[in-house]
Phi, psi and omega in degrees: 000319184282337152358283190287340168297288219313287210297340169247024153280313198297308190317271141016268216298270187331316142345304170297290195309307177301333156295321154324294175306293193264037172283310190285327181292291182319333181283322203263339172281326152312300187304281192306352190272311181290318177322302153352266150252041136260020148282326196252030157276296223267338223241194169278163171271131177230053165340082151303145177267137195271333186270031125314336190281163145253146170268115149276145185218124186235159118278088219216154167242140152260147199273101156225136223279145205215119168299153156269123178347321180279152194292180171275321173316317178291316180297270188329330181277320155339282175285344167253026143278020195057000186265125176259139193245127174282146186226131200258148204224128155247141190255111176265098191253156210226141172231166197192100189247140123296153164254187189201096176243153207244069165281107176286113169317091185319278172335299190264337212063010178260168207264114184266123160258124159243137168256143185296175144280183177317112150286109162282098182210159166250160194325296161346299189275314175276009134320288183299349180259340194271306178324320198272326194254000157066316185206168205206180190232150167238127163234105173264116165257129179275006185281305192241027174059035159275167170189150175220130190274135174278090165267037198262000145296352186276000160277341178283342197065202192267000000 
């Protein structure tokens, strides 16, 4: 009996968290949305050729490492038969690109760079997404240097 309280307390307690959690995760998802638009209410437009952009690109794997299934007695035992029990590492590679465009201010002449956010793409594919949609909007306030690149075609797919 007392078990069964402790496991729906626990149950319960994880309930809470999960509510919290995606209470707080949706307010912060609010909060961007409005930052969101009111820039793209408040601020200038700024109409880009995306092959005017440069793609930045980093790449990396991650390793992650997976024991083999058999005890340490068996491994030890194993190896001193000669039997190798394997221990398999998967490799997960990761692209990651940004764009970058290079703006001249009309009004003022200065020179602005804005960057995108992360895309998880590799250079390649999103070559081919700049191709098929050619341009895209930046909303820029020239008050405080906000800005937001609108990369929201990379949602429509190929």
């Amino acid at each position: 009996m007392g078990s069964l309280i402790i496991g729906l307390l626990f149950i319960f307690i994880i309930l809470i968290y999960n509510f919290i959690y995606k209470k707080r995760a949706n307010k912060q998802t609010a909060v961007i949305n409005e930052v969101t638009e009111n820039l793209k209410k408040d601020s200038t437009k700024v109409n880009i050729n995306l092959n005017d952009c440069e793609i930045k690109s980093s790449e990396y794997i991650e390793i992650i490492k997976h024991e083999s299934r058999a005890d340490a007695t068996t491994i030890l035992l194993g190896s001193l038969g000669g039997i190798e029990y394997e221990k398999t590492d998967e490799e997960i590679s990761h692209n990651q690109c940004v764009l970058v465009y290079h703006w001249k201010d009309p009004a003022t002449q200065h020179q602005k760079t804005f960057v995108s956010g992360i895309i998880d793409k590799d250079s390649d594919t999103l070559s081919f997404y700049l191709d098929k949609y050619k341009t895209t909007i930046i909303y820029f306030n020239p008050k405080n240097e906000d800005y937001f690149f609108d990369i929201s075609f990379l949602e429509k797919g190929l």
